[in-house]
C-alpha positions as CSV (number, residue, x, y, z in Angstrom):
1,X,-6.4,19.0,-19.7
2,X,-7.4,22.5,-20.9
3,X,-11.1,21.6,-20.7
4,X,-10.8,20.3,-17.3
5,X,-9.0,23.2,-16.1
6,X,-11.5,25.8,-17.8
7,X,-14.3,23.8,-15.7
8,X,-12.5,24.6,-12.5
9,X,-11.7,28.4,-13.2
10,X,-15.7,28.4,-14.0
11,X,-16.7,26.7,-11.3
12,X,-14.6,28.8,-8.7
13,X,-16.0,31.7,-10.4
14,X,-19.6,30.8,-9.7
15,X,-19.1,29.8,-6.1
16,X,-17.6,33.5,-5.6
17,X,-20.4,34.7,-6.9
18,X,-22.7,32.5,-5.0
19,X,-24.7,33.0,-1.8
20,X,-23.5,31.3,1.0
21,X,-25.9,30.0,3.2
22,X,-23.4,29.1,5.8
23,X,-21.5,32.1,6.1
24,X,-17.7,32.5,4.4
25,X,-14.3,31.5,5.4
26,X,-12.9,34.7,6.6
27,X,-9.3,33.7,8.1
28,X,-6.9,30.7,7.9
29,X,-4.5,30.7,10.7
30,X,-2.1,27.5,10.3
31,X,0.1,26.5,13.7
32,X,2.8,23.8,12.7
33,X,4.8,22.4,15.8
34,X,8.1,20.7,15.7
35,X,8.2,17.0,16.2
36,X,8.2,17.3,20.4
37,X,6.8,20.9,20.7
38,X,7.7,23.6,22.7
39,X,10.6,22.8,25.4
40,X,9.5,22.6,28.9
41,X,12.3,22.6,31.6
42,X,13.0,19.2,32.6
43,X,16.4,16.3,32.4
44,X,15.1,15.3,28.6
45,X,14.3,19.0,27.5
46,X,17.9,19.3,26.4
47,X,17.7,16.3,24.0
48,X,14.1,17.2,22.7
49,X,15.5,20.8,21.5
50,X,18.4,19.5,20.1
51,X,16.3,16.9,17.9
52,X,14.0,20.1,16.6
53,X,17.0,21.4,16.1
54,X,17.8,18.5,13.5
55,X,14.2,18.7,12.2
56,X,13.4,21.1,9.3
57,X,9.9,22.0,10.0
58,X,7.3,22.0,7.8
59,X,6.9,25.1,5.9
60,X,4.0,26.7,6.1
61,X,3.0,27.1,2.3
62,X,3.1,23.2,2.0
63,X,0.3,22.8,4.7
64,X,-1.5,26.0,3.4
65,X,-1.5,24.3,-0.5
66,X,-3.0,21.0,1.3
67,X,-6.3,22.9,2.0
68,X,-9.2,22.5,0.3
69,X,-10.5,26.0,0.9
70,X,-9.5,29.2,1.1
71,X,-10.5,32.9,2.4
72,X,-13.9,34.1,1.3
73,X,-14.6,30.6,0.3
74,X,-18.3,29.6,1.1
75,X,-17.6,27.3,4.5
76,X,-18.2,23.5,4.2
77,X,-17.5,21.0,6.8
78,X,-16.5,18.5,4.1
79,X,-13.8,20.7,2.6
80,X,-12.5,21.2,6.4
81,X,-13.0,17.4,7.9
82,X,-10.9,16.4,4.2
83,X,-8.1,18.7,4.4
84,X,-7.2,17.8,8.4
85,X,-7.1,13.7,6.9
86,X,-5.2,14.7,3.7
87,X,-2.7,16.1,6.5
88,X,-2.6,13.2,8.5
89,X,-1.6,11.0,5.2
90,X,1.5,12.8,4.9
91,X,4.3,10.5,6.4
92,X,6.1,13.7,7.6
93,X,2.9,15.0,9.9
94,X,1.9,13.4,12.9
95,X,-1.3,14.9,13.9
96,X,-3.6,17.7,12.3
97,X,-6.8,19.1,13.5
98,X,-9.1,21.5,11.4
99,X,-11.1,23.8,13.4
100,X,-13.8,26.6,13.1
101,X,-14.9,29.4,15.1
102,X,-18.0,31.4,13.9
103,X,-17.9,35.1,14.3
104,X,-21.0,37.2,15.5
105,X,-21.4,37.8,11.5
106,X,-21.6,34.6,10.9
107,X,-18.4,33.9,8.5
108,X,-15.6,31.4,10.6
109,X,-12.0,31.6,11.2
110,X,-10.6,28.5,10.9
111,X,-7.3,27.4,12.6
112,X,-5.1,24.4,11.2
113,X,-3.0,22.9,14.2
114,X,-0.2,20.4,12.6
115,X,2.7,18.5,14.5
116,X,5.4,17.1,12.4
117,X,6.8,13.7,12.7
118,X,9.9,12.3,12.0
119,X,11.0,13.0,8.1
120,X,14.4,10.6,8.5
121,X,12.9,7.5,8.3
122,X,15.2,4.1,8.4
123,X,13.2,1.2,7.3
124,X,15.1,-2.2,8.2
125,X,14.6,-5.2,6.2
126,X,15.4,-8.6,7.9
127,X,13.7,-11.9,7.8
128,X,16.1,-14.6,9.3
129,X,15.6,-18.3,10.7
130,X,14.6,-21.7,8.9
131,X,17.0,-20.2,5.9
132,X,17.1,-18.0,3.4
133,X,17.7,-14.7,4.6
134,X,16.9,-11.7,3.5
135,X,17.8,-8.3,5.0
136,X,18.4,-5.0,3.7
137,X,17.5,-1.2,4.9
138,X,16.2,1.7,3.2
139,X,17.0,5.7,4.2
140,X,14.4,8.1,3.6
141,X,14.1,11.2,4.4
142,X,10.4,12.3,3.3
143,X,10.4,15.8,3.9
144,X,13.4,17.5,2.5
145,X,13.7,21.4,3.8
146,X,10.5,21.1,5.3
147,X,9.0,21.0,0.8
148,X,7.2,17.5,1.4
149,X,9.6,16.2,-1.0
150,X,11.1,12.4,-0.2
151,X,14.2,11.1,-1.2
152,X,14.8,7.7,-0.8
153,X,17.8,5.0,-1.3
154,X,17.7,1.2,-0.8
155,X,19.7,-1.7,-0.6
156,X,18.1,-5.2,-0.1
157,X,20.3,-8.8,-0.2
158,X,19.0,-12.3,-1.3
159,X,21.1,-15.1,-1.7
160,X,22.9,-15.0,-4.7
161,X,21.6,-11.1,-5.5
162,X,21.3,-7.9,-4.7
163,X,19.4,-4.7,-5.4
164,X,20.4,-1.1,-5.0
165,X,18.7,1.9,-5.9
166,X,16.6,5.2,-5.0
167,X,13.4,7.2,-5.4
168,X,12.7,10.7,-5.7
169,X,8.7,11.7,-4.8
170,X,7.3,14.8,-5.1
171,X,3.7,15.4,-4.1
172,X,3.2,19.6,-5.0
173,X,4.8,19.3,-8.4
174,X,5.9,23.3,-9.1
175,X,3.9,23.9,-6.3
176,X,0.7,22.1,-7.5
177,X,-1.4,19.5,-6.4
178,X,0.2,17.0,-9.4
179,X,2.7,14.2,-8.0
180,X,5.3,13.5,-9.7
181,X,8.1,10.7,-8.7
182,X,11.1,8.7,-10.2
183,X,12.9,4.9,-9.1
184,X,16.1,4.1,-10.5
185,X,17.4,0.3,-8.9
186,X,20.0,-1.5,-9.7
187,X,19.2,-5.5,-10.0
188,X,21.0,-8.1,-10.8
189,X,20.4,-8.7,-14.5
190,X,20.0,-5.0,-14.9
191,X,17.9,-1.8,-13.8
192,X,14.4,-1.1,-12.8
193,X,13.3,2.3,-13.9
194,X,9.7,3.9,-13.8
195,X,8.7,7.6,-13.8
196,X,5.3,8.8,-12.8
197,X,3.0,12.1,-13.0
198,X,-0.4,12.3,-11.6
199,X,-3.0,14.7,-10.5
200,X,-5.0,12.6,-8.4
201,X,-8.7,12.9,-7.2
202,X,-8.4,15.6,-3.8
203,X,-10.0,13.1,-0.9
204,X,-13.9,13.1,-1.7
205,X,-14.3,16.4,-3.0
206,X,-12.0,16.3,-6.0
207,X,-13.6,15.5,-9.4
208,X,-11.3,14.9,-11.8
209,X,-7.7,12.8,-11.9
210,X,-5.6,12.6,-14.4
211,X,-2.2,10.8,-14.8
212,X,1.0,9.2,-16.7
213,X,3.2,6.3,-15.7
214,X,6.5,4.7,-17.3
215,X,7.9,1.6,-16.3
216,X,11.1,-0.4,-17.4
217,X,12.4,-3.5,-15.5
218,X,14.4,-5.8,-15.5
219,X,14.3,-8.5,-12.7
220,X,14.0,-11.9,-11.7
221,X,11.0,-14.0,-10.4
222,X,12.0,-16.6,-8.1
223,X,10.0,-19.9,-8.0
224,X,10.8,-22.0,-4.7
225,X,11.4,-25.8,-5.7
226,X,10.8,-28.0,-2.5
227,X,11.0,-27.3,0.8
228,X,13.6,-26.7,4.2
229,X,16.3,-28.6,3.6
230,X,15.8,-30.1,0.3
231,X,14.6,-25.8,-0.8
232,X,15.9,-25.0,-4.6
233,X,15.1,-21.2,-5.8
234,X,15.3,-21.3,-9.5
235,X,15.1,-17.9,-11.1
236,X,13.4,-16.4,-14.1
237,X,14.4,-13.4,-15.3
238,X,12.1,-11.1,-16.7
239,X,11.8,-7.9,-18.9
240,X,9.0,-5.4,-18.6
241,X,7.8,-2.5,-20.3
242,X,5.1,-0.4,-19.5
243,X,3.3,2.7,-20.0
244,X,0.0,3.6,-19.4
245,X,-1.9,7.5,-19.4
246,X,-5.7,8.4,-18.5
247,X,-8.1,10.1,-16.6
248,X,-11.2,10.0,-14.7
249,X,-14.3,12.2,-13.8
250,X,-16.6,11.9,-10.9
251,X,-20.1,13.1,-9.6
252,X,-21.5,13.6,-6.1
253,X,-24.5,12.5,-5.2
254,X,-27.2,14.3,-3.0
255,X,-25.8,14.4,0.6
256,X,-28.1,11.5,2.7
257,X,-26.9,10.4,5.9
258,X,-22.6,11.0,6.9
259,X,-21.7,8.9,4.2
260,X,-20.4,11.0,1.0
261,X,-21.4,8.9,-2.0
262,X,-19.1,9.2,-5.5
263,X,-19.8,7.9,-8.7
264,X,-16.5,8.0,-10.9
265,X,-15.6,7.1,-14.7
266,X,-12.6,7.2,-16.8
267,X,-10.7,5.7,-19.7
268,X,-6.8,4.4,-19.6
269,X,-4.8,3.6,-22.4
270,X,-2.4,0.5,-21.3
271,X,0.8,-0.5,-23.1
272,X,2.7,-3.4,-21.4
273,X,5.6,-5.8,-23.1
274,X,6.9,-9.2,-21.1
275,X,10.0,-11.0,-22.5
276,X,11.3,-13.8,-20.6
277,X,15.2,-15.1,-20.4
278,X,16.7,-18.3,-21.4
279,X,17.8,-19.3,-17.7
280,X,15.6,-23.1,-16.5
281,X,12.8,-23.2,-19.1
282,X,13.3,-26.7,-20.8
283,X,17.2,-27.0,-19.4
284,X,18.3,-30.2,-18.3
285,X,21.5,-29.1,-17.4
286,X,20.0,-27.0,-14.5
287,X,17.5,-29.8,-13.3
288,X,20.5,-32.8,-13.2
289,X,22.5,-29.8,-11.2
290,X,19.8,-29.4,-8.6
291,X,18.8,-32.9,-8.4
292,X,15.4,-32.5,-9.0
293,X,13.2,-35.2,-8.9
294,X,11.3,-36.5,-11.8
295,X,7.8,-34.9,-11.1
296,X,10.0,-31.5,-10.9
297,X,12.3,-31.8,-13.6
298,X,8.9,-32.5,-15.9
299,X,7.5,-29.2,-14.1
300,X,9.8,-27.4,-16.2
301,X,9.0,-28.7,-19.7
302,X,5.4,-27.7,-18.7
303,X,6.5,-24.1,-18.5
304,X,4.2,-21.8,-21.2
305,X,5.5,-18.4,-20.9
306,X,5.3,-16.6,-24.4
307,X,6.6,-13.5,-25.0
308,X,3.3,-11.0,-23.9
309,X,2.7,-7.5,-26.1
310,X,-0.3,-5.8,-25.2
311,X,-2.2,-2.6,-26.2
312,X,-5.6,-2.1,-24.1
313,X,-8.0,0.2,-24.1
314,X,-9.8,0.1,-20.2
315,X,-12.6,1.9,-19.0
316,X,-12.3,2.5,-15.6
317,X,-15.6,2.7,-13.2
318,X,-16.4,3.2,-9.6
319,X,-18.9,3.9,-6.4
320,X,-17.9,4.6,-3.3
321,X,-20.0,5.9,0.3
322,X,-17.2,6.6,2.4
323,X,-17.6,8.5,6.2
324,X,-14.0,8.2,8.1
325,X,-14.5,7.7,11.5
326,X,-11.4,8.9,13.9
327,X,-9.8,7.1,16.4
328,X,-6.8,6.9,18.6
329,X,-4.3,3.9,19.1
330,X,-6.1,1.4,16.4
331,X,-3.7,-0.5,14.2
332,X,-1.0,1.8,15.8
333,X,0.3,2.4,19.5
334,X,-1.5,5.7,20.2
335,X,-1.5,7.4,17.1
336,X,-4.9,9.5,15.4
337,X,-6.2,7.4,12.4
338,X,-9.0,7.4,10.3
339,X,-10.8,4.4,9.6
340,X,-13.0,4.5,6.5
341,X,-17.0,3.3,7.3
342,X,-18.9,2.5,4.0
343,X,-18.5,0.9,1.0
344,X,-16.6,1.0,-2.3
345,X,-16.8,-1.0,-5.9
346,X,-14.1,-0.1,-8.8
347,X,-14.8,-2.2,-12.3
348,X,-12.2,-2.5,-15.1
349,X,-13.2,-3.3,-18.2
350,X,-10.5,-3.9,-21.2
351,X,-10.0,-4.7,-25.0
352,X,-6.8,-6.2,-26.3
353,X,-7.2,-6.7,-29.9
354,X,-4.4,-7.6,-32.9
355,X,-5.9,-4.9,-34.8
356,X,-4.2,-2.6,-32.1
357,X,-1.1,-4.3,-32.5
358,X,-1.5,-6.9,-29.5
359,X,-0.1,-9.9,-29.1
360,X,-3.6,-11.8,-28.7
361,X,-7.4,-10.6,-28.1
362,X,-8.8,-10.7,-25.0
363,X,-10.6,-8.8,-22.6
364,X,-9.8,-7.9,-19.3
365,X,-12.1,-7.9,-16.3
366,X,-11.3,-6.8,-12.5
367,X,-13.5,-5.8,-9.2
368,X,-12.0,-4.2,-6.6
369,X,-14.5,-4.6,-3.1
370,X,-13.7,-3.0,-0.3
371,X,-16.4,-2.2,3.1
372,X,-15.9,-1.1,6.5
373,X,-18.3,-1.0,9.7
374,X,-18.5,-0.2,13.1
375,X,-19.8,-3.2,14.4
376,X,-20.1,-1.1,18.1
377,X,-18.4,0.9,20.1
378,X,-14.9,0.2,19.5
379,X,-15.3,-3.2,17.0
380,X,-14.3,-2.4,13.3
381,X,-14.6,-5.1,10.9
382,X,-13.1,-4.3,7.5
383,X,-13.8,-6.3,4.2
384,X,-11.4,-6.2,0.7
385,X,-11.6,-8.2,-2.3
386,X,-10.4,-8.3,-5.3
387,X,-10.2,-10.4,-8.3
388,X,-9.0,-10.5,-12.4
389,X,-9.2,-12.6,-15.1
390,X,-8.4,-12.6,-18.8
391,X,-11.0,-13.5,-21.5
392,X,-9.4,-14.8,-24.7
393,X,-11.8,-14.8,-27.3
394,X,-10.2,-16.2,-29.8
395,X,-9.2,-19.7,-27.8
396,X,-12.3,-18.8,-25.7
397,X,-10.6,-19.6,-22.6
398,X,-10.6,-17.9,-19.2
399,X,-6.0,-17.4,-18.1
400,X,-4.6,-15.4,-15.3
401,X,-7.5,-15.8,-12.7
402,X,-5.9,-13.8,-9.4
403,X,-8.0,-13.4,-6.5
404,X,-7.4,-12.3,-2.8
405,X,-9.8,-11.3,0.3
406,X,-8.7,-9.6,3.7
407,X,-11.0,-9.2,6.4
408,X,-9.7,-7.9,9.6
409,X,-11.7,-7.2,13.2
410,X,-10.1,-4.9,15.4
411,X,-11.3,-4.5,18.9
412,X,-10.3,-2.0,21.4
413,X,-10.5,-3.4,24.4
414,X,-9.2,-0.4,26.2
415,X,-6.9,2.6,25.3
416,X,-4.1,0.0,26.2
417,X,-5.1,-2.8,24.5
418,X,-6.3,-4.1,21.2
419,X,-7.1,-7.1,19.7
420,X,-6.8,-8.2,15.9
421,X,-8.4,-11.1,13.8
422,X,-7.7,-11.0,10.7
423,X,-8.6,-13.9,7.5
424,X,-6.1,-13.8,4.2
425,X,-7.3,-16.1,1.1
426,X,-4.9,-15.6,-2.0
427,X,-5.2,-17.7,-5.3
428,X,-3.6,-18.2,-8.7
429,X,-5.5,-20.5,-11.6
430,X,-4.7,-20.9,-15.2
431,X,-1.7,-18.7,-15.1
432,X,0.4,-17.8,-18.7
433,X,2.6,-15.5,-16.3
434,X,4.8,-16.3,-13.7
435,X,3.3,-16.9,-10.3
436,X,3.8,-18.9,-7.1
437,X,2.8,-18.1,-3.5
438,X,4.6,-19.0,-0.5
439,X,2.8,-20.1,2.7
440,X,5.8,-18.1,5.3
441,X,7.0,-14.6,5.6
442,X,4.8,-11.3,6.2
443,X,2.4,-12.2,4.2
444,X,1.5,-15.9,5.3
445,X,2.6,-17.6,8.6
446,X,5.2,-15.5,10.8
447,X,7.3,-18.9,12.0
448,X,8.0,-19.6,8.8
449,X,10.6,-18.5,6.9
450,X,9.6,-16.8,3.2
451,X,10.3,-19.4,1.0
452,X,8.0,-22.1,3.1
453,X,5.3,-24.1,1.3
454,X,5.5,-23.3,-2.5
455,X,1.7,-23.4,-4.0
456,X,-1.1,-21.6,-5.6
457,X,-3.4,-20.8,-3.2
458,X,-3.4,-20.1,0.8
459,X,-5.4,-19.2,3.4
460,X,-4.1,-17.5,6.5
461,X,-5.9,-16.3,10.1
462,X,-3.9,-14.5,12.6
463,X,-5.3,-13.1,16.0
464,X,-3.2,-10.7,17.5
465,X,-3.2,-9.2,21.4
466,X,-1.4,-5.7,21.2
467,X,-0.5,-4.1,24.9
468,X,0.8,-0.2,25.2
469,X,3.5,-0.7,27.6
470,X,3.3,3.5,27.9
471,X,5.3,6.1,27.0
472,X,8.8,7.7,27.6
473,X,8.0,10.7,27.7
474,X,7.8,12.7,24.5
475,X,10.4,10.5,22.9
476,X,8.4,7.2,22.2
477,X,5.7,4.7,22.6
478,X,6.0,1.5,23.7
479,X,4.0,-1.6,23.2
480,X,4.4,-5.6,23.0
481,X,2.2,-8.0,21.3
482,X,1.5,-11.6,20.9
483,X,0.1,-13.6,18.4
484,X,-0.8,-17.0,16.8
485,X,-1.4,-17.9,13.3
486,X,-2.4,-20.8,11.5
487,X,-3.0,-21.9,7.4
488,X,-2.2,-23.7,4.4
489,X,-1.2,-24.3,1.1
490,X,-2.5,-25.9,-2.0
491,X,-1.1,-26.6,-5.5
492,X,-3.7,-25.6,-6.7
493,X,-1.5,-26.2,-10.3
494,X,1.5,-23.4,-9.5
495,X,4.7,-24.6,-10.9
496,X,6.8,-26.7,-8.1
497,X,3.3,-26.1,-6.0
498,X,2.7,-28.2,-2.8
499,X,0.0,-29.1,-0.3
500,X,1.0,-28.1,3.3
501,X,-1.8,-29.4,5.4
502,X,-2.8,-27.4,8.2
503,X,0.8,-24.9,10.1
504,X,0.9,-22.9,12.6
505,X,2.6,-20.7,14.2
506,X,2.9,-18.2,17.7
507,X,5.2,-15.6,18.7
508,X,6.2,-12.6,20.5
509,X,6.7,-8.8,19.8
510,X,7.9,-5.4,20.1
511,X,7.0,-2.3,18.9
512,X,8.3,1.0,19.4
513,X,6.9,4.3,18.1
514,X,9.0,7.2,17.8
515,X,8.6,10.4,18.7
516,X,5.4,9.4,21.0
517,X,1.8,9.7,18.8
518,X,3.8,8.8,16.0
519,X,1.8,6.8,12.9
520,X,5.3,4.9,12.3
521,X,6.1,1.9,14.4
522,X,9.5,-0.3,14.4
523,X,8.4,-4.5,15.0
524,X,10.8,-6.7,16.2
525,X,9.2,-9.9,16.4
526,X,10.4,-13.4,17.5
527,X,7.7,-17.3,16.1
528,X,8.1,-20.8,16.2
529,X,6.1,-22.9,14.1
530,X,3.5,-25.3,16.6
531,X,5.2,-28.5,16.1
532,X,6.2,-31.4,18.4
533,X,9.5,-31.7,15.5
534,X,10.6,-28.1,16.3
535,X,13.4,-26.9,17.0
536,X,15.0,-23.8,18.6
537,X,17.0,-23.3,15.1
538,X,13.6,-23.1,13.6
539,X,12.9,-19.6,15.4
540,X,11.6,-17.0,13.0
541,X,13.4,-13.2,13.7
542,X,11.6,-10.4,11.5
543,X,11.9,-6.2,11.6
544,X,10.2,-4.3,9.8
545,X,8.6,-0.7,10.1
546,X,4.6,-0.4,10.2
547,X,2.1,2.4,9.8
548,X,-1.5,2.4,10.0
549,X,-4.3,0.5,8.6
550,X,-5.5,1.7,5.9
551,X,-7.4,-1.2,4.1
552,X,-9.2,0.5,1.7
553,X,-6.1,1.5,-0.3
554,X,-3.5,-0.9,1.0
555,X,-2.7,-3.4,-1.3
556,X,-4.1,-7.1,-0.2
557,X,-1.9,-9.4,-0.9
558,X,1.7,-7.5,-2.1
559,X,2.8,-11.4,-3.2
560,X,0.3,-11.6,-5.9
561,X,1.2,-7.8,-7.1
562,X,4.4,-9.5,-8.9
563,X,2.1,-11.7,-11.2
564,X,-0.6,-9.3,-11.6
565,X,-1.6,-6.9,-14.6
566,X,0.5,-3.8,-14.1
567,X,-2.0,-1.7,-15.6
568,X,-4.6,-2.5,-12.6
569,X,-2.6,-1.6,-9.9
570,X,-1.4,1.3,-11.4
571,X,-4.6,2.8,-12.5
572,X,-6.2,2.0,-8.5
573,X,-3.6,4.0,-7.3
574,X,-4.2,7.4,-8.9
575,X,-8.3,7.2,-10.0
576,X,-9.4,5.8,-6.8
């Protein structure tokens, strides 16, 4: 940490005493704006002072410590285009613009123009119809005094469980650029703790992360047994421990073309235990209970899950030629967004041996994929991949093959109107963890309920029309959409796993964005699954809270993320 800090201080030393060829930065003049701006006279004017009133504003230090530049700084357009998107990321800011004026000398005065968006977020959670509800809300507020600080407390409801809990984020730890966060939830067969610290790479101009991250849980993993009526959830409950530290370093390549081209390397140390509870593996009792049939009572003898202790070392690798290209009223109502053009490839590579106390050998291999293109005009098409295995080289087998793929089109027709196709393939093979998929819920087909279709692999399309109904004023956005899905399920050898054949599924939607130009939207959608047997019982009600796409990071299949290696995700999310 020293050394990389000594690098900085040298560097920052040489660029002061540098030429600039450009002219300097001579002045930084930041304008922040409450969430509905200055009060006009008018019949809402009343209600939009007394929200600012409610609304801490963002303080100014916390937008000025965001920058990537400062006065007498040498002027780059980079530094300035990356430090109005770091902006926009926050959850708390709306919009930001980053502009510069030359003088007659030639230096610029640059002016930062921010509008703050709602910090009190409340997050509902409900999936009803077809059975098995779930629902559940979360209260955030994600910008406490105006710090950028988030506190956050949940409560979600299952049948037959419940979890409770909260989160504490800061993202300027002691006024730094280092993040640093805490969860504390309580489950049902006990609590779910992880602490986190991270200096992560700065946009594209950063060139060094470094991080730390605890994790102690204790939770179940549900596995669906048949399906509607007949539906059995038979849960497994699960201990993990992890920990995991490391860094990265990256170079920057010769600027050719928009696209700024990264090369990054690191190393991760990786410490992960699994234990698994005594509660269905091998137990009669809960299989003559349930009345399972003969093929699924066998399923459970055929459970394999040993007791997993794992020291890895990874090395961590990755390209990316990233421009971000912005535009209004995308994968939101008629919010600014940034949608990354280029292309990106991140390689693990890691060694488990028993010489580093391990519970087996094996190495681990994963490729993250993700590319982006303006096909014209307003068509975006948008590629991820990813997939992982395990190499044990002592049984010289392949186990735990995850893959998934998102690609997603978005059209805009007009500034009123958008159109989405998007293709989801998810897959499990040769699994020593536990893992099912489900073909329903947010992640599969919207008319069917979350535990629909138990299996091991599934592919999904969805095309989506959005509509921008207009605005109400300042106050909100509001838009409707309608869509149609359609997909299926194989075995593909996940415990209690079936084949669907080919489901479908169409509904209708609302969306409402508050206050107007927000990135946050509220979606309160209604499907049916296309079937001559349905019923008006079968309808499919969801909420949930959205923001924008952001493909390149998002996660691709959330799902999977419960079977996956923890140290993957968790690595991806602070060296990317």
């Amino acid at each position: 940490m020293s050394l990389a800090l000594l690098v900085l201080a040298v560097d920052a030393r040489a660029q002061g005493e540098s030429i600039c060829t450009e002219g300097r930065i001579a002045s930084i003049e930041i304008r922040s704006h409450r969430v509905f701006g200055e009060s006009e006279n008018g019949v809402m004017s009343k209600f939009y002072d007394a929200a600012n009133w409610l609304h801490v504003e963002t303080r100014e230090s916390v937008i000025r410590r965001e920058l990537l530049f400062r006065e007498g700084d040498c002027y780059e357009a980079l530094r300035l285009e990356e430090s109005e998107r770091l902006l926009r990321g926050f959850t708390f800011i709306q919009s930001a613009s980053v502009e510069a004026t030359r003088r007659r000398d030639g230096n610029y005065d640059v002016t930062v123009d921010t509008q703050d968006d709602w910090s009190l977020r409340i997050d509902p959670r409900l999936e009803l119809g077809s059975g098995s509800p779930v629902a559940g809300i979360t209260v955030a507020e994600q910008n406490i005094v105006g710090t950028g600080k988030a506190l956050e407390f949940l409560f979600i409801t299952r049948p037959g469980r419940e979890d409770v809990g909260g989160a504490f984020f800061n993202p300027q730890f002691l006024g730094s650029r280092w993040d640093a966060g805490a969860l504390a939830v309580r489950t049902e067969p006990g609590w779910v703790l992880r602490e986190t610290l991270g200096y992560p790479f700065v946009g594209l101009v950063g060139r060094w992360a470094v991080f730390e991250d605890v994790l102690y849980g204790d939770r179940w993993f549900g596995y669906f047994v048949g399906d509607h009526e007949d539906r059995y959830e038979l849960v497994l409950p699960l201990r993990q421990v992890a920990v995991q530290f490391g860094g990265a370093l990256r170079v920057m390549a010769a600027p050719r073309g928009r696209a700024t081209k990264l090369g990054s390397y690191g190393l991760t140390l990786s410490y992960e235990r699994l234990d698994y509870g005594d509660a269905f593996p091998h137990d009669s009792a809960t299989a003559a209970a349930l009345n399972l049939s003969g093929e699924q009572a066998a399923a459970l003898d055929d459970i394999v899950l040993k007791p997993r202790e794992t020291v890895r070392l990874n090395l961590v690798m990755g390209i990316r030629g990233l421009d971000f290209v912005r535009k209004r009223g995308m994968s939101t109502l008629q919010a600014t967004e940034d949608i990354a053009i280029g292309a990106t490839a991140d390689l693990v590579l890691g060694l488990a041996s028993r010489a580093f106390g391990s519970s087996d050998s094996h190495v681990l291999a994963a490729l993250d994929l993700y590319g982006g293109s303006r096909i014209r005009g307003n068509w975006f098409s948008l590629l991820r991949a990813n997939v992982e295995a395990r190499r044990d080289y002592e049984a010289r087998d392949w186990q735990d093959i995850f893959g998934a793929v998102q690609w997603t089109n978005i059209w805009q027709l007009s500034p009123g109107r958008t159109i989405v196709l998007e293709g989801r393939w998810s897959a499990g093979r040769e699994t020593s963890v536990p893992f099912q998929l489900t073909l329903g819920g947010p992640w599969g087909l919207a008319g069917f309920a979350p535990h629909r279709y138990p299996g091991g692999a599934r592919a999904v399309v969805r095309l989506e029309d959005r509509f921008v109904l207009g605005s109400m004023g300042r106050l909100a956005d509001v838009g409707v959409v309608a869509f149609v899905d359609g997909g299926r399920m194989w075995a593909n050898q996940a415990l209690f796993g079936v084949n669907s054949g080919l489901r479908g599924s169409a509904g209708l939607g609302f969306i409402l964005a508050t206050p107007s130009g927000s990135p946050v939207s509220y979606r309160l959608q209604a499907a049916l699954p296309i079937d001559h047997r349905t019923k008006l019982s079968d309808l499919v009600f969801a909420l949930r809270i959205e923001g924008p796409l952001r493909l390149e990071r998002a996660a691709v299949d959330p799902q999977l993320l419960r079977s996956r290696d923890s140290a993957l995700p968790t690595a991806a999310r602070h060296l990317k």
